[in-house]
Backbone bond lengths (Angstrom), bond angles and torsions (degrees), N, CA, C in turn:
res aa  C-N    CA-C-N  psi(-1)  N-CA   C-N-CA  omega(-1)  CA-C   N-CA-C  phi
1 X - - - 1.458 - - 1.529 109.56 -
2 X 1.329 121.31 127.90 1.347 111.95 167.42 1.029 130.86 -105.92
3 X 1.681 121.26 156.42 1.615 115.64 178.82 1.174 115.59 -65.67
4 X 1.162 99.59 171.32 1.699 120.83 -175.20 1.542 111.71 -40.06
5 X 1.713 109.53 -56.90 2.008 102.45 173.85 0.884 109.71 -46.98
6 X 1.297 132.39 -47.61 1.593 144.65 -143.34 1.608 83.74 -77.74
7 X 1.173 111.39 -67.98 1.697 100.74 -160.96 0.941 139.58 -68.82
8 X 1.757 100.14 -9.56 1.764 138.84 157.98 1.676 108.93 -55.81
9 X 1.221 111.73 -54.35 1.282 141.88 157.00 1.378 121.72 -20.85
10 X 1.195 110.38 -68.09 1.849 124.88 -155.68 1.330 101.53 -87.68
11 X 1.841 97.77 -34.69 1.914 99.08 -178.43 1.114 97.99 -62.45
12 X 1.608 122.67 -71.57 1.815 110.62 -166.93 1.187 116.01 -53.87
13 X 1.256 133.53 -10.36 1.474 128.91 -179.43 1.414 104.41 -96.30
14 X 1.378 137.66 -22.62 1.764 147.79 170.28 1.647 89.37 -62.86
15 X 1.735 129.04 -66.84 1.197 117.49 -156.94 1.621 120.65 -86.36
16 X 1.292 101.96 -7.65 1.944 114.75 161.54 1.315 95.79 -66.03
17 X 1.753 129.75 -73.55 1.209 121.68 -168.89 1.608 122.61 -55.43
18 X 1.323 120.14 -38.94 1.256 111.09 -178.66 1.680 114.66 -79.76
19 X 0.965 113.54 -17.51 1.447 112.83 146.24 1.793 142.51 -56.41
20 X 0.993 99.62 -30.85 1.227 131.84 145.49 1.155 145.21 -36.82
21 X 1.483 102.45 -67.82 1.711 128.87 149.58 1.239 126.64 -62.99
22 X 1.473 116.70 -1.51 1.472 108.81 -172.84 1.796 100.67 -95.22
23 X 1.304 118.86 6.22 1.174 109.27 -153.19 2.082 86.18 -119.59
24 X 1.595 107.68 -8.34 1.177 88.64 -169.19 1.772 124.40 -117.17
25 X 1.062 164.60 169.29 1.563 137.72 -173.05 1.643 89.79 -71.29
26 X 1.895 82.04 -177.00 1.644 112.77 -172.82 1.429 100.31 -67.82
27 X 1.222 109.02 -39.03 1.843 108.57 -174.70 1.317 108.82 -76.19
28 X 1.067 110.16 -35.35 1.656 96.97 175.33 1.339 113.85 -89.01
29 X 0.732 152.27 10.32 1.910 151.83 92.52 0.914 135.54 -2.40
30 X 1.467 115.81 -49.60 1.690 135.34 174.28 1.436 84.92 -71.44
31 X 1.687 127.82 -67.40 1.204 102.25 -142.57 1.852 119.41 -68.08
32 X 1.654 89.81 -17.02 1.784 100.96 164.45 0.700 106.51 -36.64
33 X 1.715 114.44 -76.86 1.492 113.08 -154.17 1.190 114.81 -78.70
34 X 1.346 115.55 0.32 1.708 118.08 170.76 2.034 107.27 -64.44
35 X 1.322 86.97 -68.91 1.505 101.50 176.29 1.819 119.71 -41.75
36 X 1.289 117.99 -59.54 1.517 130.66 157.55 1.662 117.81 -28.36
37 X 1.491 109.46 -58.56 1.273 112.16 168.37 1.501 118.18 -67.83
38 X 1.670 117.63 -32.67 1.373 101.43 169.39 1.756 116.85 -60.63
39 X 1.605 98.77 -34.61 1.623 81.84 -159.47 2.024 94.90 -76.62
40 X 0.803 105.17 -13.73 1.564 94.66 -172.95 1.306 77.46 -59.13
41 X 1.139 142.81 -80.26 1.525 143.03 -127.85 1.658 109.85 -51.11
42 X 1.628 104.87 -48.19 1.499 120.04 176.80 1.276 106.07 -58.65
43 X 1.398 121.42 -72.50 1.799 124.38 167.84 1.777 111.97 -23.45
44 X 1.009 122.60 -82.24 1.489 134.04 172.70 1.410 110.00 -30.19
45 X 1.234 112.52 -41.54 2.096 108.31 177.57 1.933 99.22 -97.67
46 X 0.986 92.34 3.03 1.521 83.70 176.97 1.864 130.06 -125.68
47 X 1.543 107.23 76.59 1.256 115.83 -166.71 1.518 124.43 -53.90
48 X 0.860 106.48 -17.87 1.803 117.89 165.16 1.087 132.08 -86.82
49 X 1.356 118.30 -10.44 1.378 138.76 154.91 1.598 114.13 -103.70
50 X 1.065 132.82 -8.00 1.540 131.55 172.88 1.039 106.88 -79.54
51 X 2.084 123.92 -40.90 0.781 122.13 166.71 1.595 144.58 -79.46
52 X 1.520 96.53 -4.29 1.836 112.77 161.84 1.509 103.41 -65.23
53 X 1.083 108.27 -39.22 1.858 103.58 -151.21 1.774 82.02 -95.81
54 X 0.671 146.19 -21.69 1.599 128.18 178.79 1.657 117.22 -116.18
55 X 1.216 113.31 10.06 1.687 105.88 177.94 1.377 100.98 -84.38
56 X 1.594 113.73 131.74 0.660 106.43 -175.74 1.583 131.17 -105.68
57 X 1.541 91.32 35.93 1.554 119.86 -169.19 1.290 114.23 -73.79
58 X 2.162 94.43 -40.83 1.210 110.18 158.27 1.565 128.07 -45.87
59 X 1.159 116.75 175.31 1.489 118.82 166.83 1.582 103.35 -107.77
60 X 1.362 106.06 161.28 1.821 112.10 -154.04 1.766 87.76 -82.11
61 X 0.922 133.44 -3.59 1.604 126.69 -165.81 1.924 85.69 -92.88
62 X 1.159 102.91 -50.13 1.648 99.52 -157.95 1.464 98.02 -75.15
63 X 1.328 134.40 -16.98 1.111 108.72 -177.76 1.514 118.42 -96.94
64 X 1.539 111.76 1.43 1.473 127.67 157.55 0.985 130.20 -81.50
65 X 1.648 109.34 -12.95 1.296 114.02 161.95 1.573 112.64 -89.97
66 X 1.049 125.24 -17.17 1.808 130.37 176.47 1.667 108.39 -68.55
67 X 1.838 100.50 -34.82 1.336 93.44 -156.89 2.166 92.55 -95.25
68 X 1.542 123.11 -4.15 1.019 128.75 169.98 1.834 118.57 -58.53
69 X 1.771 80.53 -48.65 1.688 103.93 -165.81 1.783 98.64 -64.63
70 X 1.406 103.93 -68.56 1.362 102.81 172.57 1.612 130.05 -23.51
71 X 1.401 113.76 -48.65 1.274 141.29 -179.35 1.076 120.44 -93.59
72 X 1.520 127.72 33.30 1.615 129.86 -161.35 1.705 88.52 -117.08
73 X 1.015 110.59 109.42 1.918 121.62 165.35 1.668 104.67 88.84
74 X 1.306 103.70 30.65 1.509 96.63 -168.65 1.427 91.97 -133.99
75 X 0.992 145.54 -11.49 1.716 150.20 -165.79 1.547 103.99 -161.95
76 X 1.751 101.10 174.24 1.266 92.13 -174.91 1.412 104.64 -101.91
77 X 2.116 121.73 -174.49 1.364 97.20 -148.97 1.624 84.05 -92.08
78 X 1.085 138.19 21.80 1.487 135.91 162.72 1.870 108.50 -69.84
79 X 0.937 93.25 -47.06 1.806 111.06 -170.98 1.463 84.62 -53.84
80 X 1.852 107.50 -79.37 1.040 131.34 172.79 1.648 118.43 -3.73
81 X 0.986 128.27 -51.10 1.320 150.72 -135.80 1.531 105.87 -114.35
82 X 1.494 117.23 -45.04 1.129 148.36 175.69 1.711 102.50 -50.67
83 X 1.179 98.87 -87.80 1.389 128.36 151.50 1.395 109.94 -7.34
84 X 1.546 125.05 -67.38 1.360 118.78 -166.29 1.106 128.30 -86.79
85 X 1.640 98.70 -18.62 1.479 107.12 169.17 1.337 114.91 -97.09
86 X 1.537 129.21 13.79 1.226 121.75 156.05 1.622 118.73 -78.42
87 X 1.336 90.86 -34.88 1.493 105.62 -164.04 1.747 99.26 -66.55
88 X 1.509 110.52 -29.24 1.494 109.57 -170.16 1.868 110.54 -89.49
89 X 1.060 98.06 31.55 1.397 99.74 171.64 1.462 130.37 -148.80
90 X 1.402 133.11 134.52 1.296 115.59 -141.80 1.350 127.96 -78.21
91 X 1.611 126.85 139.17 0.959 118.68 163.47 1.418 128.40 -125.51
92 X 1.391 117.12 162.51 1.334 135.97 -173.94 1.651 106.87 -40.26
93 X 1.337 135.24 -35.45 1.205 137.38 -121.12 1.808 102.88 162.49
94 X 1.598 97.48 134.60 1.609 95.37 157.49 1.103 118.59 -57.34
95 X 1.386 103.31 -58.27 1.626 106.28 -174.40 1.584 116.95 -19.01
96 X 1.692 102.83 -68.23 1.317 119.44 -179.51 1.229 123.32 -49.19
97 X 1.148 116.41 -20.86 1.702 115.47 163.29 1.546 116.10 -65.91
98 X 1.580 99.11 -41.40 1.525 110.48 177.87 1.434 116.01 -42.37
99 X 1.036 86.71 -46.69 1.796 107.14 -162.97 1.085 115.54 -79.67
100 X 1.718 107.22 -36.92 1.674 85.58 176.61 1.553 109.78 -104.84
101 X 1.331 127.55 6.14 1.762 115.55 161.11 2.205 100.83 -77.37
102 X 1.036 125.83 8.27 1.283 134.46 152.84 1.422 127.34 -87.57
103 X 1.317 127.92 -22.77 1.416 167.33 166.24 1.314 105.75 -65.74
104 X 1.639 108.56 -59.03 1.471 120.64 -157.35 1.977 93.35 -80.27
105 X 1.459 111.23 -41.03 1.135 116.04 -174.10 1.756 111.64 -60.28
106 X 1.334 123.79 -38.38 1.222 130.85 -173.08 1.661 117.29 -79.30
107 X 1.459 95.85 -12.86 1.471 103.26 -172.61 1.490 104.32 -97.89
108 X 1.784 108.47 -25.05 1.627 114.13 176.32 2.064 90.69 -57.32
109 X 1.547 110.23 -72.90 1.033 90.26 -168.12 1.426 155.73 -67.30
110 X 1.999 98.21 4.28 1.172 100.27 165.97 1.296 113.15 -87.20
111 X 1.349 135.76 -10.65 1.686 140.31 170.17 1.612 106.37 -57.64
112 X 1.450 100.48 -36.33 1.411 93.66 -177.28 1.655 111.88 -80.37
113 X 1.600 111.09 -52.04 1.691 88.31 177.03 1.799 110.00 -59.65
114 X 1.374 124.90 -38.63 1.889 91.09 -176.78 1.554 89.22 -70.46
115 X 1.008 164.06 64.03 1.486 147.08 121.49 1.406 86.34 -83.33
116 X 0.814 135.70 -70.92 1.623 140.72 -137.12 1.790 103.10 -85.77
117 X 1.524 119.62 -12.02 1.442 117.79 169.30 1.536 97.02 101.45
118 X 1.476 115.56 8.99 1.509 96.72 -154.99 1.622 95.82 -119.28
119 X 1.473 130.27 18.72 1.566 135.28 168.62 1.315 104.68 -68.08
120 X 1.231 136.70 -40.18 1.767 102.05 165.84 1.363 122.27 -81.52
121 X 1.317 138.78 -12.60 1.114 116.73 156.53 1.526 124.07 -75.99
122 X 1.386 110.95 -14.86 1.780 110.27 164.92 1.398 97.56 -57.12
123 X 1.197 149.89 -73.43 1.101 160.32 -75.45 1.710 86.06 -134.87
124 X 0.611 128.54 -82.99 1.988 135.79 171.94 1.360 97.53 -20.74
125 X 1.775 119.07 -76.04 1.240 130.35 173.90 1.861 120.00 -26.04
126 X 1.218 83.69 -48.86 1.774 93.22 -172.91 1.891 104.31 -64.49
127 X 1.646 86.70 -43.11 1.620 71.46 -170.61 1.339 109.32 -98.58
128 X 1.618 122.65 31.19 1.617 104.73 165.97 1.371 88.34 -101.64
129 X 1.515 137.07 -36.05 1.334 148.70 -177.21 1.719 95.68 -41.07
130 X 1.416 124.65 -55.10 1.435 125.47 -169.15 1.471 96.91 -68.67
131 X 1.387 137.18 -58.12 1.156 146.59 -164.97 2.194 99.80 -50.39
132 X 1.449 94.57 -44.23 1.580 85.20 -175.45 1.471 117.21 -66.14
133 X 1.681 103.83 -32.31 1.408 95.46 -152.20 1.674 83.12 -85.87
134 X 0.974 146.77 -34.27 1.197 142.12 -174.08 1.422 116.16 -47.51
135 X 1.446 116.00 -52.76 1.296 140.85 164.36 1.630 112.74 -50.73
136 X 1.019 118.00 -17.26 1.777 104.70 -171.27 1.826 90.10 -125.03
137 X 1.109 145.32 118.40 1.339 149.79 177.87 1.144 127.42 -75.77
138 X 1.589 116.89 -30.92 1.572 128.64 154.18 1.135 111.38 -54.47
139 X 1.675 133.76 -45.71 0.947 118.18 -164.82 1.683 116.80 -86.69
140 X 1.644 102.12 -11.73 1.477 90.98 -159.07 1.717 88.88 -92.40
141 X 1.293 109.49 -22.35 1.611 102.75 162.32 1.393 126.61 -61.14
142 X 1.042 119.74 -17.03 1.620 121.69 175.36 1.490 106.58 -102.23
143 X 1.131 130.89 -9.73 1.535 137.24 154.27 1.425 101.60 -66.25
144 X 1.032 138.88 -70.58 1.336 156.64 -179.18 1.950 116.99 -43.88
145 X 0.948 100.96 -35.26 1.547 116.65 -177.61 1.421 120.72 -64.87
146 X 1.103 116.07 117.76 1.503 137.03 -137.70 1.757 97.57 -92.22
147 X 1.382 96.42 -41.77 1.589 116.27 -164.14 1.749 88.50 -78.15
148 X 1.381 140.02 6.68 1.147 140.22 159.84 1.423 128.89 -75.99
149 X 1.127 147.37 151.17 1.257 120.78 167.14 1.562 109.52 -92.60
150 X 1.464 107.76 162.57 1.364 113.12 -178.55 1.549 128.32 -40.50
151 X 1.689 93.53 -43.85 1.312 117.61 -161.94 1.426 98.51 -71.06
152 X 1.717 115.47 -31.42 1.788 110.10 -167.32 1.683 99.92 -94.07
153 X 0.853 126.44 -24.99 1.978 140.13 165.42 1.638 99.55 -51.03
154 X 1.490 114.59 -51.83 1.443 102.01 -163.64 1.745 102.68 -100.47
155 X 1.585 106.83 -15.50 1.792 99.10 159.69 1.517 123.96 -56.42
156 X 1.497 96.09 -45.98 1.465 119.19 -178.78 2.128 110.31 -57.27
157 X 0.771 95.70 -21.84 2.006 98.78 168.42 1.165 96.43 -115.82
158 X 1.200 148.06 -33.56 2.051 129.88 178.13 1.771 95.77 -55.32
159 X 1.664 113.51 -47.15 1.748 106.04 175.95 1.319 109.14 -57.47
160 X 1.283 132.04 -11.39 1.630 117.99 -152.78 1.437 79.82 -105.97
161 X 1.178 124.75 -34.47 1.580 111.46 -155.80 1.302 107.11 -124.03
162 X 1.336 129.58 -9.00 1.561 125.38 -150.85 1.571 94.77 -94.61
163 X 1.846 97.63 140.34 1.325 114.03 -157.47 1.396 138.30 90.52
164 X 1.355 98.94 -46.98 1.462 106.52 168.44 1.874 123.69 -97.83
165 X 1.191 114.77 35.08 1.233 127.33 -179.92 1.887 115.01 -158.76
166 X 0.946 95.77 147.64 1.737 128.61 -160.47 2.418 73.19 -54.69
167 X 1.450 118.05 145.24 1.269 140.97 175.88 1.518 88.19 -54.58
168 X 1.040 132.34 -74.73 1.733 147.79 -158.56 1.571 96.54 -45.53
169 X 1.773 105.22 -72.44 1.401 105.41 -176.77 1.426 125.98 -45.29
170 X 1.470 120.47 -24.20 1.127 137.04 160.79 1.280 128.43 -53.36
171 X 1.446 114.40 -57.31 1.240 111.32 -153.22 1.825 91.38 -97.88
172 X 1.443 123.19 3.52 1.463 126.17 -178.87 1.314 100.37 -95.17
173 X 1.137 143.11 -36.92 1.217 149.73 -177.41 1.672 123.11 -73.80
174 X 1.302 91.58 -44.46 1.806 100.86 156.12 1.437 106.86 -69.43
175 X 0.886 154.38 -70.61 1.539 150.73 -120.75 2.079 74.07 -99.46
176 X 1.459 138.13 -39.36 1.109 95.51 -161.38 1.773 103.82 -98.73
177 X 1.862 102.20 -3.37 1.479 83.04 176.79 1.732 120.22 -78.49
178 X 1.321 125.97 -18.11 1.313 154.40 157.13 1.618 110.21 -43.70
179 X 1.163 123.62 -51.49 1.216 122.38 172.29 1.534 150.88 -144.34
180 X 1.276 90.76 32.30 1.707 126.97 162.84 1.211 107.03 -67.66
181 X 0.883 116.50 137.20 1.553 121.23 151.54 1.659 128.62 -101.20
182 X 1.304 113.34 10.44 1.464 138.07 144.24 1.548 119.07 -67.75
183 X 1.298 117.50 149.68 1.296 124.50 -178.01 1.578 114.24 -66.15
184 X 1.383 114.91 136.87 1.690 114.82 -165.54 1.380 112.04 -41.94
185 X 1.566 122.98 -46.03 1.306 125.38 170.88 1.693 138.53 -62.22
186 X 1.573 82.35 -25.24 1.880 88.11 166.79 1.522 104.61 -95.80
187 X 1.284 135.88 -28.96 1.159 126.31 164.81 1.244 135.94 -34.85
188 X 1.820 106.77 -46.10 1.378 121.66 178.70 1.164 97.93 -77.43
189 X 1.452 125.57 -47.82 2.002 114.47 168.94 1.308 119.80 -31.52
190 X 1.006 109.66 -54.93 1.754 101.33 -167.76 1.619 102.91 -74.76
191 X 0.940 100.19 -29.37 1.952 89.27 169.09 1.358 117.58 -69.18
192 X 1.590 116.88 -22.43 1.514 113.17 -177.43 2.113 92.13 -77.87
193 X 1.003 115.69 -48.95 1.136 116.53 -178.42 1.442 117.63 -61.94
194 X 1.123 133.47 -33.31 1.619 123.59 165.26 1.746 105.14 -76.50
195 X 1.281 125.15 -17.64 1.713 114.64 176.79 2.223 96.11 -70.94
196 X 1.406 89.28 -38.19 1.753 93.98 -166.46 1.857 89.71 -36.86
197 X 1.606 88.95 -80.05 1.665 116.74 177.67 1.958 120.35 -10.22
198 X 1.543 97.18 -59.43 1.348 112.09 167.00 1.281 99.03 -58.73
199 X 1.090 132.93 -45.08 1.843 106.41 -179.78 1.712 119.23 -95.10
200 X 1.559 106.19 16.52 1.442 112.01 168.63 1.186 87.33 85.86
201 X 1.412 142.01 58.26 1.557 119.91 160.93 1.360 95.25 -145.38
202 X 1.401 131.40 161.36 1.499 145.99 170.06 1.478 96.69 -102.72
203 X 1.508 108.66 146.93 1.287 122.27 165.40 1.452 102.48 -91.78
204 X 1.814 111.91 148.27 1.049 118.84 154.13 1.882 102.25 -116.70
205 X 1.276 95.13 131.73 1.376 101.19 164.36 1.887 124.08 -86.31
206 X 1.300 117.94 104.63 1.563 108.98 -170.40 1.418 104.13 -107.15
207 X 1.299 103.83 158.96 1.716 113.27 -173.31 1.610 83.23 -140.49
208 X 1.238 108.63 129.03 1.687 122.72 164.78 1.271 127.12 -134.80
209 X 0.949 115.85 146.17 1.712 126.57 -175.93 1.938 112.54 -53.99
210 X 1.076 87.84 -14.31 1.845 106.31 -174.02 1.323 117.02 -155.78
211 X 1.286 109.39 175.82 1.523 113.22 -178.11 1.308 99.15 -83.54
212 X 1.883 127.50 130.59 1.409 95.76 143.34 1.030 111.67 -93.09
213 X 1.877 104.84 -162.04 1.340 160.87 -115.28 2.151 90.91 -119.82
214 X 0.616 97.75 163.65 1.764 114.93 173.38 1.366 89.57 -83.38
215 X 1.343 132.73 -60.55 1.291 136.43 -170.39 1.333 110.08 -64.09
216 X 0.901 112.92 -55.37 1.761 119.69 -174.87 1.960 105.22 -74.49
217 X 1.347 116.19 -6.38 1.503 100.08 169.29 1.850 102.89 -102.01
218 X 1.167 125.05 -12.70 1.575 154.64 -156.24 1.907 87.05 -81.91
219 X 1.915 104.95 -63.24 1.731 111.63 -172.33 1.576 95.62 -85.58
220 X 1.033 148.86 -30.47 1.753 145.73 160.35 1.557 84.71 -37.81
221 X 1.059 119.54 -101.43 1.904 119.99 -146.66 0.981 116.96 -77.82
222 X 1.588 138.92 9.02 1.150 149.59 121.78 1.882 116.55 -34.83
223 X 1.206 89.98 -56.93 1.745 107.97 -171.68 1.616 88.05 -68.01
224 X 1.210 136.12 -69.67 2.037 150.06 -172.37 1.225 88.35 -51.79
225 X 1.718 133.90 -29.22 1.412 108.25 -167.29 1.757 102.24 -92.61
226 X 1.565 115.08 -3.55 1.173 92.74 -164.97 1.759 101.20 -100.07
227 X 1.727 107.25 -17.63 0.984 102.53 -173.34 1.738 116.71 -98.18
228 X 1.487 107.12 28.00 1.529 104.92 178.95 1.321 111.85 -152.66
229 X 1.758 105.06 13.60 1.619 136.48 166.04 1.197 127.30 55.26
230 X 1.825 87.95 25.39 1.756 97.08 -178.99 1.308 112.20 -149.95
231 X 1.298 132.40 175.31 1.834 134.46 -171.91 1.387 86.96 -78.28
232 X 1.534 100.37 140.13 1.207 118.89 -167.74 1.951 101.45 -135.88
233 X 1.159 109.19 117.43 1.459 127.07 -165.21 1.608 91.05 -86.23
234 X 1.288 126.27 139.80 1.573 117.06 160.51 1.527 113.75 -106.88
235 X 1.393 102.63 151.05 1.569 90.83 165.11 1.402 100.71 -172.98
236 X 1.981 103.63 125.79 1.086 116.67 -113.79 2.097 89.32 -152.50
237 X 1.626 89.21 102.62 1.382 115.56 149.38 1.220 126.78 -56.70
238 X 1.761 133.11 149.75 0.994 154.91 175.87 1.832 129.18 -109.09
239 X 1.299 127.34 73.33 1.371 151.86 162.76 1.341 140.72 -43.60
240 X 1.271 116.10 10.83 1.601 116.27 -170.48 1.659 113.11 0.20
241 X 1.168 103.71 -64.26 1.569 129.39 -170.07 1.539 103.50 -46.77
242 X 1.784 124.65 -33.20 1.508 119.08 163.47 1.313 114.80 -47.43
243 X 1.807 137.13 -33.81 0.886 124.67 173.85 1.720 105.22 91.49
244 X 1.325 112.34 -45.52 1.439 118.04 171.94 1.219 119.76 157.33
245 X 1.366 128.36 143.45 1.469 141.70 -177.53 1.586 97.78 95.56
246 X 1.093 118.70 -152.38 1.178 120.13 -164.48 1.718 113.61 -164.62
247 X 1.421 111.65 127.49 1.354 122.39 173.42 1.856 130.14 -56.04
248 X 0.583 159.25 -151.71 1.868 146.67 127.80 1.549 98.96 176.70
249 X 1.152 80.85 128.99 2.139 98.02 165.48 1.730 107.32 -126.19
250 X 1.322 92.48 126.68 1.203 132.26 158.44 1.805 134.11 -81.51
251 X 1.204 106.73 59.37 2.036 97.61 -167.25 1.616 91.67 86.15
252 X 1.538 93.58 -131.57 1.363 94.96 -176.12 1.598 125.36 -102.83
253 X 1.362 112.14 14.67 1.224 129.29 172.95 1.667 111.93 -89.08
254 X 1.589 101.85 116.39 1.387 94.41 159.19 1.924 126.19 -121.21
255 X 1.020 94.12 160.68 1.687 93.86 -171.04 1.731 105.64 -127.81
256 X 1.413 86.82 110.76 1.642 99.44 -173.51 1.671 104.86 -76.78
257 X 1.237 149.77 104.12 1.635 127.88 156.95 1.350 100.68 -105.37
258 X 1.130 134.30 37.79 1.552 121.33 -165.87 1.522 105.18 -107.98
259 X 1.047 123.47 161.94 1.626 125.91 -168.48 1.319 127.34 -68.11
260 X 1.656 100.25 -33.33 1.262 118.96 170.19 1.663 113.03 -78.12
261 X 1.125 128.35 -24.15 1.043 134.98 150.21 1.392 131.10 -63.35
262 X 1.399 111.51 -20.95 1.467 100.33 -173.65 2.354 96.27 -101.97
263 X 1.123 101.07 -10.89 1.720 106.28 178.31 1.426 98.30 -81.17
264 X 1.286 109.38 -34.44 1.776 96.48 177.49 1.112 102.24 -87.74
265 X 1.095 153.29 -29.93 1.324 137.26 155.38 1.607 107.48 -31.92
266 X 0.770 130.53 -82.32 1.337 157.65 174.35 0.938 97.88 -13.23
267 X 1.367 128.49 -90.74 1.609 135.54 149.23 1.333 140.32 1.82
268 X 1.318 99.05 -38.89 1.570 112.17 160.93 1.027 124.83 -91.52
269 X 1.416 129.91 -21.43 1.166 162.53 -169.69 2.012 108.17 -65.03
270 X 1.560 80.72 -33.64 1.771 99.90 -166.55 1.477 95.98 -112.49
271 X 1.076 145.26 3.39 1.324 137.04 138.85 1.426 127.45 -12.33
C-alpha cells in the first residue's frame, strides 16, 4: 500500500504514460511495458540507485537527469521518458518508485492488449493460469522456490503455458511469478484483477458449494454490480465443503452467504 506522495505520485505518472500510449501501436506498448518492467527489476535489486532516483534531497531535475543518463541507448525514448519523469516526482519511499515503474509497466501492457481487442482474453487467461497453479502444489512450490534461479522458475511456466496463451498473458505472468514476493498463485491474481480494472470492471472472486447455472452467475453480478456500482466480472471456484450458498470477495470485502458460514456463525453466536 502506498502513502499518500506515492499515490499522488503513480497517478500523475499512470496519466502521463497512458497518454503517451495513445499515440503509439499495440506492439510498441508491449515493448514499453516490457522495458518498464525490466528497469523496475534493475532499480528494485539495486539500493544505490533506488535511492539516486528517489531522494528527495536531490532536486526533481537531477534525478531525471540520472534516470535519463542511465537509460540513454538502452530503452526506448518512451520508456526513457517514463522513467525520468517518475523519478522526478516525489515519493514516499524507494521502494515505491520500484513498485510503481513495475505498475506502470503492467498497465503499458494491458493498454496494449485492449488496443488490440485482446483484454478479455488476457484477463480469463490470467485467471485460469492462477486457478491451475494454485490447484497443483508441486507446481506452485517449484514456482515459488527461491533456491531456483529466476531464469529456470520463469522457463518452468513459459513450458506450462507457452503457445497456448495470448503474448501479454505470458510475458505478465513470468515477470510476476519471477519476482513477486507473493505466492505464484496470488501473484497471477492480482494481474487478472488489474486487466478486469483496465476494462472498468472489479473482480469478484466466488467459491460455491456447487456449480452454478448461466442464470445464477448472470443474477450474482448483476446483484455485485449494483452493490459496488460497477461491472463486476465473476470468477468462480468450486467448494463442496461450503455446504451451500456461496462466499465472494471483492478487494478487501468479503461476503460470507455460505452454509458453512452461516453454522459458524451460529456457533459463536452460542458461546
Amino acid at each position: 500500500m502506498y502513502a499518500a506522495s506515492s499515490r499522488e505520485a503513480l497517478a500523475g505518472a499512470r496519466v502521463e504514460l497512458e497518454a503517451a500510449l495513445r499515440g503509439v501501436t499495440s506492439d510498441e506498448a508491449v515493448t514499453v511495458g516490457d522495458e518498464l518492467l525490466s528497469v523496475a527489476e534493475t532499480v528494485s535489486g539495486d539500493r544505490s540507485l533506488r535511492t539516486a532516483l528517489a531522494d528527495s534531497a536531490t532536486s526533481p531535475d537531477a534525478r531525471a537527469a540520472i534516470a535519463r543518463g542511465l537509460l540513454d541507448g538502452k530503452v526506448g525514448d518512451l520508456t526513457r521518458q517514463t522513467v525520468a519523469s517518475a523519478a522526478a516526482r516525489q515519493w514516499s519511499s524507494d521502494a515505491d518508485l520500484a513498485s510503481a515503474l513495475t505498475a506502470l509497466g503492467r498497465e503499458a501492457m494491458l493498454l496494449a492488449a485492449k488496443e488490440a481487442g485482446r483484454l478479455d482474453t488476457v484477463e480469463d487467461e490470467l485467471f485460469r493460469l492462477g486457478r491451475t497453479v494454485k490447484d497443483n502444489t508441486e507446481l506452485e512450490q517449484a514456482l515459488s522456490d527461491r533456491a531456483r534461479s529466476e531464469a529456470d522458475r520463469g522457463g518452468l511456466l513459459v513450458t506450462l503455458i507457452g503457445g497456448k496463451v495470448d503474448d501479454v498473458t505470458r510475458r505478465l505472468a513470468v515477470q510476476a511469478v519471477v519476482t513477486s514476493s507473493e505466492a505464484p498463485g496470488d501473484a497471477i491474481d492480482e494481474l487478472s484483477a488489474l486487466a478486469a480494472a483496465a476494462n472498468g470492471r472489479k473482480v469478484a472472486y466466488v467459491t460455491s458449494a456447487g456449480e452454478l447455472s448461466a442464470a445464477q452467475r448472470t443474477a450474482l453480478a448483476d446483484k455485485l454490480s449494483g452493490i459496488f456500482d460497477a461491472p463486476v466480472t465473476l470468477h468462480v471456484d468450486v467448494d463442496p465443503e461450503l455446504l451451500g450458498g456461496v462466499v465472494v470477495r471483492v478487494g478487501d470485502e468479503r461476503i460470507d452467504g455460505s452454509t458453512a458460514g452461516k453454522l459458524a456463525a451460529l456457533r459463536r453466536s452460542l458461546r
